[in-house]
C-alpha positions in Angstrom: -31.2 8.5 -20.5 -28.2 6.1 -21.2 -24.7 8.1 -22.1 -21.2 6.5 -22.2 -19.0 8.1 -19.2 -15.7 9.0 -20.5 -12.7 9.1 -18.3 -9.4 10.6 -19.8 -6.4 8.5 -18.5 -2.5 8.1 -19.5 -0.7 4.9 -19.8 2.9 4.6 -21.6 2.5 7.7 -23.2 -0.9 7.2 -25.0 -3.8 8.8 -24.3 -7.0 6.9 -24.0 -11.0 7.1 -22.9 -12.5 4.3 -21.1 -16.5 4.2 -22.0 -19.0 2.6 -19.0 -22.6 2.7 -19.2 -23.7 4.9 -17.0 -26.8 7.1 -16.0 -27.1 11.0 -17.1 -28.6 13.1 -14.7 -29.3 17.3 -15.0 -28.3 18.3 -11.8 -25.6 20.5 -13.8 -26.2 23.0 -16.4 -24.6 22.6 -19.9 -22.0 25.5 -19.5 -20.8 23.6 -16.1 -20.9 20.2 -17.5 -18.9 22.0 -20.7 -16.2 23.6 -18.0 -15.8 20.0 -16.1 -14.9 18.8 -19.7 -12.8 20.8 -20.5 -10.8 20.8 -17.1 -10.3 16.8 -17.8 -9.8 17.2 -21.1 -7.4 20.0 -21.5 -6.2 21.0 -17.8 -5.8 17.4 -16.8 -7.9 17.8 -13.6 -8.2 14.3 -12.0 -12.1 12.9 -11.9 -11.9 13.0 -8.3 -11.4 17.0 -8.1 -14.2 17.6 -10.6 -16.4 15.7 -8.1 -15.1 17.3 -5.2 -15.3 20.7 -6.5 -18.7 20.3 -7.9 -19.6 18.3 -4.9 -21.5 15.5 -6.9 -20.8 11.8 -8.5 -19.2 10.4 -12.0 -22.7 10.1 -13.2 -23.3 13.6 -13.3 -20.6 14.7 -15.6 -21.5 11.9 -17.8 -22.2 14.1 -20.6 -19.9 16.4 -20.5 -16.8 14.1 -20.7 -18.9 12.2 -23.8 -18.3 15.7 -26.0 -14.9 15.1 -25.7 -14.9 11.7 -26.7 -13.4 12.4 -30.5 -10.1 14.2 -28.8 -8.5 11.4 -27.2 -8.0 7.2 -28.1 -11.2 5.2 -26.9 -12.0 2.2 -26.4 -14.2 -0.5 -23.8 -12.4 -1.7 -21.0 -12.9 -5.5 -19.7 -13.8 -8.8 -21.3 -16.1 -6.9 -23.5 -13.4 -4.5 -24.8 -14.0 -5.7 -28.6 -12.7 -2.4 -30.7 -10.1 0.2 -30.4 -9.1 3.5 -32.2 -6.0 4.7 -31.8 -4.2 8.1 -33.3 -0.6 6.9 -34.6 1.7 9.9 -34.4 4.1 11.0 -37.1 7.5 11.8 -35.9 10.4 14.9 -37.1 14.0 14.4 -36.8 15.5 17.6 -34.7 18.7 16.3 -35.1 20.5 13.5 -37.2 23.9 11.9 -37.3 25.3 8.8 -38.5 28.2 7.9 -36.9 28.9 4.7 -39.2 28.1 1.6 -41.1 28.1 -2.1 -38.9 29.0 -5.1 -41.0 25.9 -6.1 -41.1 24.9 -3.0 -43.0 22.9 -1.3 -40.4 24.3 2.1 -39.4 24.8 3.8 -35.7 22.8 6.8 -35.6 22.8 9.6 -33.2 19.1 11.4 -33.9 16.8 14.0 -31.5 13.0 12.4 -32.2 10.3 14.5 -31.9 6.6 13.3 -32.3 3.9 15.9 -33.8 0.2 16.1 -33.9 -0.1 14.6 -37.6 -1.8 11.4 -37.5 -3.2 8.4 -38.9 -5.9 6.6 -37.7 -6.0 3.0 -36.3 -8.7 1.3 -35.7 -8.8 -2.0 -34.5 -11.8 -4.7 -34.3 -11.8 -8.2 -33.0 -13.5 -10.7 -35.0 -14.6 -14.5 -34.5 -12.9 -15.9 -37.9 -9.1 -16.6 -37.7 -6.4 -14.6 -39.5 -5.6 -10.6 -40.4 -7.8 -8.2 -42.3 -6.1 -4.9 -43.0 -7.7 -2.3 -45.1 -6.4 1.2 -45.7 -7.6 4.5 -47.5 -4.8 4.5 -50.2 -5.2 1.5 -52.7 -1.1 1.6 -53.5 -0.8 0.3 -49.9 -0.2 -3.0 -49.4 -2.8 -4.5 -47.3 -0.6 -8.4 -46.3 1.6 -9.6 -44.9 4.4 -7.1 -46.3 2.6 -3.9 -44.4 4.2 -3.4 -40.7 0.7 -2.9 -39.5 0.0 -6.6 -40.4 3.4 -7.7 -39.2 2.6 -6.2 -36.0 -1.0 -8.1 -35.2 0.5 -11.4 -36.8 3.4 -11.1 -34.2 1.5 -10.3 -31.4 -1.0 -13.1 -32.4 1.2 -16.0 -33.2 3.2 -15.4 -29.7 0.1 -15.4 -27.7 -1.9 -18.3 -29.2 -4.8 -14.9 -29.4 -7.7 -16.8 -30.5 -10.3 -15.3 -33.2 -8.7 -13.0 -35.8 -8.4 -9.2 -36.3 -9.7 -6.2 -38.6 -7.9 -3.4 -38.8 -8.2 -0.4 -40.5 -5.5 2.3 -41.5 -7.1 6.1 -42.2 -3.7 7.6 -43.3 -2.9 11.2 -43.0 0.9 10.9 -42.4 2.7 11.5 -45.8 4.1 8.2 -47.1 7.8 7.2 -47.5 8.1 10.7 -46.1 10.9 10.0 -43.5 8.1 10.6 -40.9 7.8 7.0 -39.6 4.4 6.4 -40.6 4.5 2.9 -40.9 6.5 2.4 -38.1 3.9 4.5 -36.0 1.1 2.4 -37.7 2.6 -1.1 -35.9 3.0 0.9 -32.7 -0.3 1.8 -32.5 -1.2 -1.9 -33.3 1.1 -3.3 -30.9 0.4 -1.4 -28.1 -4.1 -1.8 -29.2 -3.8 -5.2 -28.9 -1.7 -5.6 -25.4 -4.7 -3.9 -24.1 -7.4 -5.5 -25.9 -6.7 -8.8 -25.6 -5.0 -7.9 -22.3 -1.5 -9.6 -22.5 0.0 -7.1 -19.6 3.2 -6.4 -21.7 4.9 -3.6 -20.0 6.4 -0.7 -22.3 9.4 -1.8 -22.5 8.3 -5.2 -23.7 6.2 -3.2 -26.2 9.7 -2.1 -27.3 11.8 -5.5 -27.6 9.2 -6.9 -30.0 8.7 -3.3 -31.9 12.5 -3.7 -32.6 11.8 -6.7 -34.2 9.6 -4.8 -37.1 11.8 -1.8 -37.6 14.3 0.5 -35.6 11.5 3.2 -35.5 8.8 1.2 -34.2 10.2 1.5 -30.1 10.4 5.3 -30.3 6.7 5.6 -32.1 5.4 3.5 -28.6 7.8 5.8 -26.3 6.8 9.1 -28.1 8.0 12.3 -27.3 10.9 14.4 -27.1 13.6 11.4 -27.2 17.5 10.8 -28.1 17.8 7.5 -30.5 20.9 5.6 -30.5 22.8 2.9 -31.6 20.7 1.3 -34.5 17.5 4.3 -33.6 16.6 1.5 -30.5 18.5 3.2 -27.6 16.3 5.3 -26.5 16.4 7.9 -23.5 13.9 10.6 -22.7 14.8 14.6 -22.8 13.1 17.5 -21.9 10.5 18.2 -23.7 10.7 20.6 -26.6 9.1 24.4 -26.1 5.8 25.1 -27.7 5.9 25.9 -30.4 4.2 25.6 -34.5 5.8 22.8 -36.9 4.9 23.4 -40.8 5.4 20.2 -42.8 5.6 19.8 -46.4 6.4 17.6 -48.7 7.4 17.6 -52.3 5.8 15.3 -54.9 9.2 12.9 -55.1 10.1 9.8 -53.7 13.4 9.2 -52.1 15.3 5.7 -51.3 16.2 5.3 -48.2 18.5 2.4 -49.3 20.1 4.7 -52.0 20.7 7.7 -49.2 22.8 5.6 -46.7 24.5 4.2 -49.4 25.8 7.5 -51.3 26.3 8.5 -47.7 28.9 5.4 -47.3 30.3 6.5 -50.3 31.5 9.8 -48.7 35.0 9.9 -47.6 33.7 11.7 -44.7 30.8 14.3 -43.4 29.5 17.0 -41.5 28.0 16.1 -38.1 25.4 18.2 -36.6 25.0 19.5 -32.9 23.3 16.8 -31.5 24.8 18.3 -27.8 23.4 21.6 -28.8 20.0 20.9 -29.3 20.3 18.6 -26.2 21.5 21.9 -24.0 18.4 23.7 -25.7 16.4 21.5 -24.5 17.5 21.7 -20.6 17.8 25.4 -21.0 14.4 26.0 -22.5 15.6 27.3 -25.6 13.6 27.5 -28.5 16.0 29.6 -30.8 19.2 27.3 -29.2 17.0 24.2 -30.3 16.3 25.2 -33.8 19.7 26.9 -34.5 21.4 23.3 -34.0 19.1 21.6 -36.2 20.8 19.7 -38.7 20.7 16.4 -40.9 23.5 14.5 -41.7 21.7 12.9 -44.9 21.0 16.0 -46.6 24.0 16.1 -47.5 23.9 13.2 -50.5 19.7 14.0 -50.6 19.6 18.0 -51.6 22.1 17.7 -54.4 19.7 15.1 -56.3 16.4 16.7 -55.1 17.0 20.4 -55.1 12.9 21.1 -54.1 13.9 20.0 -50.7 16.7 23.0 -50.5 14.2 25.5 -51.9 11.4 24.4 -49.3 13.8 25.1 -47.0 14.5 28.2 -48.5 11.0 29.6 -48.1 10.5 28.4 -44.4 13.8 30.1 -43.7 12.4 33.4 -45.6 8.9 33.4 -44.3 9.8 33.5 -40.6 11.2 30.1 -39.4 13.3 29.8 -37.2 15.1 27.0 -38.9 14.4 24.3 -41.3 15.5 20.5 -42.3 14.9 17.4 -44.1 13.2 14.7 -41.7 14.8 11.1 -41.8 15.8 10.6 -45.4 13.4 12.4 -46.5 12.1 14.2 -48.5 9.7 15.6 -46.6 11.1 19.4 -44.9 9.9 20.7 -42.0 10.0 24.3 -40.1 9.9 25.5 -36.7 7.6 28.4 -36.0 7.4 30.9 -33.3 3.6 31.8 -34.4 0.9 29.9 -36.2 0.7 32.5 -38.5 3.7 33.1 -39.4 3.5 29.3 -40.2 0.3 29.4 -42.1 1.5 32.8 -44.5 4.6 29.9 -45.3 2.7 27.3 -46.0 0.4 29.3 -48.4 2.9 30.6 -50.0 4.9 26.7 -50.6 1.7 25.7 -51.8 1.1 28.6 -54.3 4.5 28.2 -55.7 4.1 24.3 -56.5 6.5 22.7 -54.4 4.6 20.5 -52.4 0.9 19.7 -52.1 1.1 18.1 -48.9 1.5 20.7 -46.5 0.1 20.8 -43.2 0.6 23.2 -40.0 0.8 21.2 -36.7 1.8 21.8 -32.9 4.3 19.1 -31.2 3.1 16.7 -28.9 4.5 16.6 -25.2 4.8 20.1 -25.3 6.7 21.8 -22.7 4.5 23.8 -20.4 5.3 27.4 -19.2 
């Protein structure tokens, strides 16, 4: 019998499964072909040690990689590589300062960007007639050339002459204008799909320079992880990566302009500035409780007093066991850091039952620190 050999691998911070053709053979019981599985899957045990300690060749762990096939980013390697699917992760703000306006009306931030298991779905699919077709799960999205996802494939295309056209397709999960980067994570994921399908060999950082080009968040979304952002959010340099730990995110049934935030912040003769250095000594020390008690967000200062639901979320997190809690971006979406899952869930029951947000999900961090 034909099955489709899966082989977990990293690149750049994604996480992907090449598929081959290959042949199944029963020379290993389910429950072992279940444990090899789950010691590539979850342990990160290289291919070569499951063959060495089971003393036998890809082929015969065939299956047991194949169950794990919806956990991780797949797609064909080669010539014939012809579709992709991609998880685009959303990210939190840990910390967030603006230190100041440029001329040009950009501002120089100073944030801690942490990415979290709350994802959309990309998937990507060449096709033989020219141009872009973008589809999405929520009609108010815009599916031309003013969605970032498009942007990112039209870049990408145009630059490289990329014969042939694209479909893609946009499952969204990630709240929208949340202040969670969604549609910056969105052109990540196509960016960084297409250098591999169509196999242009940019390197991460290139990745970056033309991700900058759609939006400051876009170069962090293809870096991921645990990350201080500076100067316009495209300075980016890698931290330690935050403790384990729960994230509970919810948000409220309001839109906020991002536009209208900086601008009342302008307006402020002067601000608070959170501990960016503190969270960063967390961080280095391990720290969970050190982390979360120097969370803070510059913008909530001009956001709460309009939108007072995002103070009382925070309110509840605070009472129901987080350790602390904060707008993300420019919101209005809140979020809370958790000890214990549920601790977390009893929170997020309790948001939910009092009508303050209907979007409220319970999620673990990704990177995660390892004890």
């Amino acid at each position: 019998m034909q099955y489709r050999f899966l082989e977990k691998n990293h690149d750049e911070g994604f996480t992907f499964v090449t598929k081959i053709d290959m042949i199944y053979s029963d020379r290993l019981s389910p429950p072992a072909l279940k444990g090899a599985c789950n010691m590539v899957c979850h342990l990160g045990v290289s291919m070569d040690g499951i063959m060495e300690g089971y003393g036998i060749n890809r082929a015969y762990i065939t299956y047991a990689l194949w169950i794990c096939q919806k956990k991780c980013i797949q797609y064909t390697r080669g010539k014939q590589m012809r579709e992709m699917e991609l998880k685009a992760l959303a990210k939190i703000n840990l910390g967030l300062d603006v230190l100041g306006r440029r001329e040009n009306g950009y501002h120089d931030v100073r944030m801690i960007m942490q990415s979290i298991y709350l994802y959309d779905n990309v998937f990507l699919k060449k096709k033989e007639e020219p141009g872009i077709d973008l589809k999405t799960n929520l009609y108010f999205l815009p599916v031309n050339e003013n969605n970032i996802a498009y942007q990112a494939a039209e870049l990408l295309m145009k630059e490289f002459d990329i014969p042939g056209g694209i479909s893609i397709t946009l499952k969204k999960h990630i709240p929208v204008a949340a202040g969670m980067a969604g549609g910056s994570t969105n052109a990540a994921a196509v960016l960084f799909g297409m250098n591999k399908m169509y196999d242009l060999s940019l390197s991460m950082e290139e990745l970056m320079e033309r991700g900058l080009k759609l939006g400051a968040d876009v170069p962090y979304c293809i870096m991921r992880g645990t990350v201080l952002a500076e100067g316009i959010g495209e300075k980016l340099t890698e931290l330690p990566a935050l403790m384990k730990c729960v994230v509970l995110i919810a948000k409220p049934p309001i839109s906020v302009s991002t536009k209208d935030v900086y601008e009342a912040l302008d307006s402020k003769d002067s601000w608070n500035h959170p501990d960016i250095d503190g969270i960063m000594v967390g961080l280095r020390e391990g720290s969970l409780r050190k982390v979360a008690a120097c969370m803070g967000n510059v913008l909530e200062q001009v956001t709460v007093q309009n939108y007072p639901v995002i103070d009382n979320i925070k309110r509840v997190m605070i009472e129901e066991g987080a350790l602390n809690a904060m707008m993300s971006g420019s919101g209005p979406t809140v979020f809370g850091i958790f000890e214990e899952r549920y601790v977390a869930k009893k929170a997020q029951k309790r948001i939910y039952d009092l009508g303050l947000a209907r979007q409220v999900y319970v999620t673990n961090v990704h990177g995660v620190r390892r004890k």
